[in-house]
C-alpha positions as CSV (number, residue, x, y, z in Angstrom):
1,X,58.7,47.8,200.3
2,X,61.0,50.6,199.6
3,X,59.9,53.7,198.9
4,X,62.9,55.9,198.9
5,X,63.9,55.9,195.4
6,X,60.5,56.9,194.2
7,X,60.6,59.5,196.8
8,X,63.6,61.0,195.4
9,X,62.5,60.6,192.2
10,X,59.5,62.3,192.3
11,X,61.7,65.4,194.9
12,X,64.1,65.5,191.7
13,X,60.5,66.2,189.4
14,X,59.3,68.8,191.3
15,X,62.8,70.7,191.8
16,X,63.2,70.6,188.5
17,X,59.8,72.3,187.3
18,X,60.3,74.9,190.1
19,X,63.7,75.6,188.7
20,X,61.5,75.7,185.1
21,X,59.2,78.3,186.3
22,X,61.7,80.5,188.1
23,X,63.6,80.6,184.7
24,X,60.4,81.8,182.8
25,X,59.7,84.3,185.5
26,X,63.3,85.2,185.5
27,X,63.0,85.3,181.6
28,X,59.6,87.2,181.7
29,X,61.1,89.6,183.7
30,X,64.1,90.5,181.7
31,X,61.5,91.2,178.6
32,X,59.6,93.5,181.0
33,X,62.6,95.2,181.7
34,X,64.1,95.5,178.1
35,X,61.3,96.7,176.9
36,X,60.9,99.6,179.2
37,X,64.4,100.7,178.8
38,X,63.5,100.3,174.8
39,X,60.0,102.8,175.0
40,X,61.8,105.7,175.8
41,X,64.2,105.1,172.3
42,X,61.5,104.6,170.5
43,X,59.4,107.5,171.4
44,X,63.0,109.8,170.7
45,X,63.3,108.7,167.2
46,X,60.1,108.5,166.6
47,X,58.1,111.3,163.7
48,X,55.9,113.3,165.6
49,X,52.9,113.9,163.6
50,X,52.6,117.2,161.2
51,X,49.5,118.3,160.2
52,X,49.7,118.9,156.3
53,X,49.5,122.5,156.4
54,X,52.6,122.6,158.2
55,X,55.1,120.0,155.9
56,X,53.6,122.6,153.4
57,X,54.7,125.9,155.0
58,X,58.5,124.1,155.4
59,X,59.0,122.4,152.1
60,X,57.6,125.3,150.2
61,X,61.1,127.5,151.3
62,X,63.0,124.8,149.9
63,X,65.0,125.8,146.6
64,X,64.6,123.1,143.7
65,X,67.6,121.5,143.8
66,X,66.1,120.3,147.5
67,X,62.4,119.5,146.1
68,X,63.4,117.3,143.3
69,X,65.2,115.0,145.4
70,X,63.4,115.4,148.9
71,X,59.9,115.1,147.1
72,X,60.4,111.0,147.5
73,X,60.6,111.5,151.3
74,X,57.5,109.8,151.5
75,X,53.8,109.9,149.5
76,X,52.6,112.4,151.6
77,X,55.7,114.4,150.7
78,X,55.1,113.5,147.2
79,X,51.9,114.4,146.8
80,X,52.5,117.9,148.4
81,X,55.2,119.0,146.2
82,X,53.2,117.9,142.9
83,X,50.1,119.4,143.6
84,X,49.2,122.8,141.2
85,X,48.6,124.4,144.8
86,X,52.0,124.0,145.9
87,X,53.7,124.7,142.4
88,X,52.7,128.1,142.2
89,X,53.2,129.2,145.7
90,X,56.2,127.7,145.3
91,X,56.8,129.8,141.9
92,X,55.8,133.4,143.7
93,X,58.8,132.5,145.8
94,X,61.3,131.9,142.9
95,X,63.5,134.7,141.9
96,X,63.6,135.8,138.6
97,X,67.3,136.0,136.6
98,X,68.1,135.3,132.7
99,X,67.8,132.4,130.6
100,X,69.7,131.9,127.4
101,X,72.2,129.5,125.3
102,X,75.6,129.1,125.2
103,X,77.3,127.6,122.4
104,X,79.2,124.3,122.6
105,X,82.3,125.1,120.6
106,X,84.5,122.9,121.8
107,X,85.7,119.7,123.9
108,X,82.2,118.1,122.6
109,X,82.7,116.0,118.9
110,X,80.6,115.2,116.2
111,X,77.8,112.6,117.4
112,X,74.3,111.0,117.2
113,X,72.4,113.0,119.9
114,X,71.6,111.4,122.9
115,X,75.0,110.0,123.3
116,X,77.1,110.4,126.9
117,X,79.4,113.4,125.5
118,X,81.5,115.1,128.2
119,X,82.5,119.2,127.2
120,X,85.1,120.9,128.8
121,X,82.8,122.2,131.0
122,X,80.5,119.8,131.8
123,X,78.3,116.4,131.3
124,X,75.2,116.9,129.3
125,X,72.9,114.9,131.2
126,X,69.9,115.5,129.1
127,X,69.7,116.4,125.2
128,X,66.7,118.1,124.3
129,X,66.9,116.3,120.6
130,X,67.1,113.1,121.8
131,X,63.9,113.2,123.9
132,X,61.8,114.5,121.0
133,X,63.3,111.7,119.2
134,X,62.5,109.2,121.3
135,X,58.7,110.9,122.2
136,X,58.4,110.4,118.1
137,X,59.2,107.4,117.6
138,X,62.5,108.1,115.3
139,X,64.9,105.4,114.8
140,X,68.3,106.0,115.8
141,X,69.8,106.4,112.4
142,X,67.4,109.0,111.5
143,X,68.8,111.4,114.4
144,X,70.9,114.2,113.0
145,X,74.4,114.8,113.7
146,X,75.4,117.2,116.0
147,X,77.3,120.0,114.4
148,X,79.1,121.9,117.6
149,X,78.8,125.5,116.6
150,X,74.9,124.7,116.6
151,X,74.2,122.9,119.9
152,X,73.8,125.5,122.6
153,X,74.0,125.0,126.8
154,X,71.2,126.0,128.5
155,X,71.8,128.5,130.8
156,X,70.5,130.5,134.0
157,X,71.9,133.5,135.4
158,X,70.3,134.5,138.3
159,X,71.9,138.5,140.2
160,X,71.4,139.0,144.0
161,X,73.0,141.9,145.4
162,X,74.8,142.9,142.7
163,X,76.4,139.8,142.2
164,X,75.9,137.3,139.9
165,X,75.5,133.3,140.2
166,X,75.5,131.0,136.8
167,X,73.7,127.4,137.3
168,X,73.3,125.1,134.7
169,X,70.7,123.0,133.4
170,X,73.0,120.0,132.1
171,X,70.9,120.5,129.2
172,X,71.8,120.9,125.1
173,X,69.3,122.3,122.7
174,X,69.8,123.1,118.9
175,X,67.0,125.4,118.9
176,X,66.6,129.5,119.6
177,X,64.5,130.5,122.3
178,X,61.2,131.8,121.2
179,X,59.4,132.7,124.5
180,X,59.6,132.1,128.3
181,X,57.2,132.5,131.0
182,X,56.0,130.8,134.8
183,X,59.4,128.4,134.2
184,X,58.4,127.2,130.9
185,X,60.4,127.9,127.4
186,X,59.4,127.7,123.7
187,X,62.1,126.8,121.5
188,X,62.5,125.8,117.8
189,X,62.4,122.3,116.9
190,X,65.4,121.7,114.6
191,X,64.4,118.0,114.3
192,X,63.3,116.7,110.6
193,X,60.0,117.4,111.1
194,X,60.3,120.4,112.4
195,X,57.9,123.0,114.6
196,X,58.5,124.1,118.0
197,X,59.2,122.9,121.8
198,X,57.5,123.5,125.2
199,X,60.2,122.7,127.4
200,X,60.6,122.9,131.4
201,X,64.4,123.4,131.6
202,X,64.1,121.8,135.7
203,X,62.1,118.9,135.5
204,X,62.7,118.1,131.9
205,X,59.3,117.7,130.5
206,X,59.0,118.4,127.4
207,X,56.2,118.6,124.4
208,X,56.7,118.9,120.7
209,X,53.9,121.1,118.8
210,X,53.5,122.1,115.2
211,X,54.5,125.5,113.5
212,X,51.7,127.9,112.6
213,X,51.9,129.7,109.8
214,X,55.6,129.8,108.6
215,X,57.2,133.5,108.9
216,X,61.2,134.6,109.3
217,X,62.4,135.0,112.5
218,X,62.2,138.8,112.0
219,X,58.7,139.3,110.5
220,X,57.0,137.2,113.5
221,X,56.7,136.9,117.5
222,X,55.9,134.4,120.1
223,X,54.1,135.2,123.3
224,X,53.5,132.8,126.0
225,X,50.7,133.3,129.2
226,X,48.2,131.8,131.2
227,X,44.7,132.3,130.8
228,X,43.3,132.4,134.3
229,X,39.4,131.6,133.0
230,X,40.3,128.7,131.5
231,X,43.3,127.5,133.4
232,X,45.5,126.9,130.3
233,X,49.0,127.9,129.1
234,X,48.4,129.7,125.4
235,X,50.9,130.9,123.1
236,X,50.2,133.8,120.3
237,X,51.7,134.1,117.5
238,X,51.9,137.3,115.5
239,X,53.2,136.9,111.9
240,X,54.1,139.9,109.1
241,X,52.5,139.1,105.1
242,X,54.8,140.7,102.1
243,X,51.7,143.4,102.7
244,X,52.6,144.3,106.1
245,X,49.6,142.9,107.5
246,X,49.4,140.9,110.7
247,X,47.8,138.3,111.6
248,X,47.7,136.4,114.8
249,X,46.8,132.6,115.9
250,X,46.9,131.5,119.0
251,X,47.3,127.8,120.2
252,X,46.4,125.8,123.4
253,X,49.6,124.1,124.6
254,X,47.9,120.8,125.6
255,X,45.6,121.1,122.3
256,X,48.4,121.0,120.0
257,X,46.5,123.1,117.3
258,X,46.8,126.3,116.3
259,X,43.3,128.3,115.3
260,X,43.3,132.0,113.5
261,X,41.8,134.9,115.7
262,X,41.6,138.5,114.7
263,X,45.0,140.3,114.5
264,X,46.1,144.2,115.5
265,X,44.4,146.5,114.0
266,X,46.4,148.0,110.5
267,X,49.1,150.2,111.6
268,X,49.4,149.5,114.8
269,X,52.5,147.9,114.8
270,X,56.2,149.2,113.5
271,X,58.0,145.8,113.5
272,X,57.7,142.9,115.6
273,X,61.2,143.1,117.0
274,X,60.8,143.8,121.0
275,X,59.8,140.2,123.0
276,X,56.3,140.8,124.3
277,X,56.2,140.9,128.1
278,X,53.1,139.2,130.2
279,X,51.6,140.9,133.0
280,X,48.3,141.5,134.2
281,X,46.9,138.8,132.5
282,X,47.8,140.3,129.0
283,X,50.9,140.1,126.8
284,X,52.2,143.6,125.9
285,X,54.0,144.8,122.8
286,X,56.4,147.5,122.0
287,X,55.4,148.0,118.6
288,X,58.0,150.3,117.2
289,X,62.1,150.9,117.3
290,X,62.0,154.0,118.6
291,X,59.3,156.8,119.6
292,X,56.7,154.7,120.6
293,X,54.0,156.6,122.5
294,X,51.9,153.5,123.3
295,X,52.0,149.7,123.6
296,X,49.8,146.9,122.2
297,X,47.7,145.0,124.5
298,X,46.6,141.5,124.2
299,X,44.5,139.8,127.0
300,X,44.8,136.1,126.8
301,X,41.2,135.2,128.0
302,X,39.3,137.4,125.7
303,X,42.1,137.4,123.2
304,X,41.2,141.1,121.4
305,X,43.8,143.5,120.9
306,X,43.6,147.2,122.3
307,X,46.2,150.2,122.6
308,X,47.8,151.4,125.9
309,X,49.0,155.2,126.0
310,X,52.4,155.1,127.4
311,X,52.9,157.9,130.2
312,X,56.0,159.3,128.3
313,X,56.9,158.4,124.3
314,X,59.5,155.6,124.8
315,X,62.8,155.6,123.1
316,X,65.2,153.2,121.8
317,X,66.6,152.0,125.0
318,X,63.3,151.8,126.7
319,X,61.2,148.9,127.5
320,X,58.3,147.2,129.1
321,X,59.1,144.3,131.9
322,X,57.3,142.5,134.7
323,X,57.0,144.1,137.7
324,X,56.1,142.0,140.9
325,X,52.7,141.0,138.9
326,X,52.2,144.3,137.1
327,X,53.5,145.6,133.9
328,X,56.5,148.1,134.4
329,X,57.8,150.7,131.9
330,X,61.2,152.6,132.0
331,X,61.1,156.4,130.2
332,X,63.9,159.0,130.0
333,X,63.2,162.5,130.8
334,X,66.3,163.8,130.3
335,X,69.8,162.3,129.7
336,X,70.7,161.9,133.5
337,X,67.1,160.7,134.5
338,X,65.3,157.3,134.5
339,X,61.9,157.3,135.5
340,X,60.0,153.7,136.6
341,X,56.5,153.5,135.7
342,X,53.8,150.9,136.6
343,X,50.5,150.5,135.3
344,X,48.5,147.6,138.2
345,X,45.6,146.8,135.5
346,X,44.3,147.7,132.0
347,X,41.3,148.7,133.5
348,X,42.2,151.1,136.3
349,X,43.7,154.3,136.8
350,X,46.9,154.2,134.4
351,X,50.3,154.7,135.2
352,X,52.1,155.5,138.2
353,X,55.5,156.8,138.9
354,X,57.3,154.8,141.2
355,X,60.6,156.5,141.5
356,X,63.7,157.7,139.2
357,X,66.7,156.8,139.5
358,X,69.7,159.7,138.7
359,X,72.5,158.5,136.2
360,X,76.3,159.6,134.8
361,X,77.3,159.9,131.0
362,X,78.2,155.7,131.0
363,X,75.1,154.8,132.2
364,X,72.7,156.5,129.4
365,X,72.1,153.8,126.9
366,X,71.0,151.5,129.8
367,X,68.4,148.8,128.6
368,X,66.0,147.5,131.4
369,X,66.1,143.6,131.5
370,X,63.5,142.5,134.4
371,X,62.7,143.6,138.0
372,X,62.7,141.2,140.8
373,X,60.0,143.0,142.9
374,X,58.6,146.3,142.4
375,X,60.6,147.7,145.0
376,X,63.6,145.1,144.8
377,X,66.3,145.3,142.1
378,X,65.8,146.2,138.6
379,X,68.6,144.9,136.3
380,X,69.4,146.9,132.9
381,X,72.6,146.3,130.3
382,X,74.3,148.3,128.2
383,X,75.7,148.9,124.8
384,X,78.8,147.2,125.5
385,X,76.7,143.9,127.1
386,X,77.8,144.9,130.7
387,X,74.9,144.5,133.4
388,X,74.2,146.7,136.3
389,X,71.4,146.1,138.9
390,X,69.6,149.0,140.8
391,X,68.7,148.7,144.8
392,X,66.0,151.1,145.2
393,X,66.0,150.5,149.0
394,X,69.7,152.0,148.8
395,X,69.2,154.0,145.5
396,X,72.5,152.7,144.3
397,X,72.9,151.3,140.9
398,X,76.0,148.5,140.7
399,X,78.0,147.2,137.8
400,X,77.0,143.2,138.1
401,X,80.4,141.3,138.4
402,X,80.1,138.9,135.9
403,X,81.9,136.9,133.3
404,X,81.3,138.5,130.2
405,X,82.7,134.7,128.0
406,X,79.4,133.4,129.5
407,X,77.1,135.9,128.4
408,X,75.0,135.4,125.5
409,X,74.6,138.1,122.2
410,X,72.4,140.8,123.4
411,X,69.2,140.2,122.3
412,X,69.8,136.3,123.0
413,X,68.9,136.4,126.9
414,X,65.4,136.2,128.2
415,X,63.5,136.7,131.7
416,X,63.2,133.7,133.4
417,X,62.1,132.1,136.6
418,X,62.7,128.3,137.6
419,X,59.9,126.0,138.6
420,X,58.1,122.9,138.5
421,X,55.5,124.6,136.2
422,X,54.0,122.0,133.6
423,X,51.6,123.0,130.8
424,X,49.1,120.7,131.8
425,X,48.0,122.5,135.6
């Protein structure tokens, strides 16, 4: 019998699974060694872990222009930069600078609101009309047209240094400003039906809410501030009968309603010209033109009225501000003096002097605007619209290079901060 081709046969067989399990060692192998050559990448690129407390400590030094867009990160990155805990540390940050409107005069024409319209200066991105239109429910034909000289820019203009930077909101309103505070505006609703605004120039949310009692423009004022007991956003409004008496209702933003309370006691107030200023948990008043030798004090959470002796009578071209938390006041002593008061609660020991600044002849009718700190810059105009900032670390005070084609009528500029501030935290 011959036996040699199955011998070979069976020689080829087991050659060929040897060769078989060589390769898969051989292929084994190479995996082995791609992988540890692949470990070391991974662990380079790789997140290390951040507790939350210390994502919060980085993104909170991030100006808004970064949060809005580096919020969708991730969900943890989310959830940090819309929590009420992060907002308002992330508002004490925030320097303060003015808001106010800007006319659209040209380069815009005649249109249904809400439509793309390019100016000569730049694309309107977000129409404050339109949005209350389409929260209402309006049909499109019922918008109104847009006549340019009244649909206003809004505008920021924030001074560092004694310099000056304008940003823009991309944003068109037909309305005045009625009150700012913590990020958030109130203007007039010029829609059809009327009333008023809350708007949040930055993130774009906005609310529509009804008018209170009707009043002109210059026989009423609007006050807007937090009420720390009850964790609300409310705005007062103080109105002027044919009989010169006040009266005063005060409404809860998210509510929507507006409920009477007791107004200022008869003769306290002169006019109702001066925008009210909130500090120390109160909104303050300067209740007459000229020769005022107290204020009018309004805390929001028990919502009574009481008088606040100034330390010296206030003139024309004096005012209250916000100071760093606490309620400043600038006086005049003499022609060439300016003295800078603060009062740190309406409960303690009353005004202190914090310093004076020395001025020249053009510098006299100088109006304070707002105060970044209480020892950082304090930023006045004058009777000609120019702005000048004071340094108190370098008791210098600096005309603000700015141009004066951007700047609003005098009394159309408010104090404003930019945030991610809603109504409803």
């Amino acid at each position: 019998m011959n036996t040699k081709p199955l011998v070979s046969k069976t020689t080829s067989l087991l050659r060929l699974v040897e060769e078989r399990i060589k390769l898969k060692r051989e292929l084994e192998e190479n995996q082995k060694k791609q992988h540890w050559i692949k470990e070391p990448q991974d662990i380079l690129v790789s997140v290390p872990y951040l507790p939350k407390d210390c994502i919060f400590n980085i993104i909170v030094r991030l100006p808004l222009e970064s949060l809005q867009t580096s919020r969708f990160v991730c969900k943890s990155w989310y959830e940090i930069v819309n929590s009420p805990t992060f907002i308002y540390a992330h508002l004490r940050r925030s320097d303060i600078g003015l808001i106010f409107l800007s006319p659209v005069t040209k380069g815009l024409p005649s249109s249904v609101v809400g439509k793309s319209s390019v100016s000569s200066a730049m694309k309107i991105n977000f129409s404050v009309e339109a949005k209350v239109s389409e929260l209402q429910s309006m049909p499109v034909h019922h918008w109104p047209l847009i006549d340019p000289p009244s649909l206003f820019y809004i505008k920021f203009l924030e001074i560092k240094d004694g310099k000056s930077m304008m940003k823009e909101y991309n944003t068109t309103c037909m309305g005045q400003i009625r009150a700012t505070f913590n990020g958030l505006i109130v203007l007039d609703n010029c829609m059809k039906r009327g009333g008023l605004i809350v708007l949040n120039p930055v993130t774009g949310e906005l609310k529509p809410i009804p008018l209170g009692t009707r009043s002109s423009p210059v026989h009423e004022s609007y006050g807007l501030g937090f009420c720390h007991e009850s964790k609300r956003y409310k705005l007062v409004h103080l109105f002027q009968d044919e009989l010169r008496y006040i009266g005063c209702e005060i409404m809860n933003i998210d509510s929507r309603s507006w409920r009477v309370v007791d107004g200022p006691p008869s003769g306290l107030f002169g006019w109702l010209g001066y925008q009210p200023i909130f500090a120390i948990a109160a909104l303050h008043w300067v209740p007459n033109v000229d020769h005022n030798e107290y204020i009018v004090s309004m805390p929001v959470d028990v919502e009574k009225f009481e008088k606040i002796p100034l330390p010296n009578t206030g003139g024309i071209h004096d005012r209250i501000f916000e100071m760093g938390g606490f309620l400043g006041f600038v006086s005049r002593q003499n022609t060439n003096q300016i003295d800078v008061w603060i009062l740190r609660s309406l409960g303690g020991e009353g005004w202190e002097k914090q310093y004076s600044i020395n001025t020249v002849d053009c510098m006299r009718n100088l109006v304070p605007l707002y105060c970044v700190g209480i020892y950082a810059e304090l930023v006045f105009r004058s009777k000609v619209n120019d702005l000048y900032a004071y340094d108190h670390h370098l008791q210098l005070m600096r005309k603000v290079d700015v141009n004066k084609e951007n700047l609003p009528f005098v009394y159309s500029y408010f104090p404003h901060v930019n945030s991610l501030i809603s109504w409803r935290i």
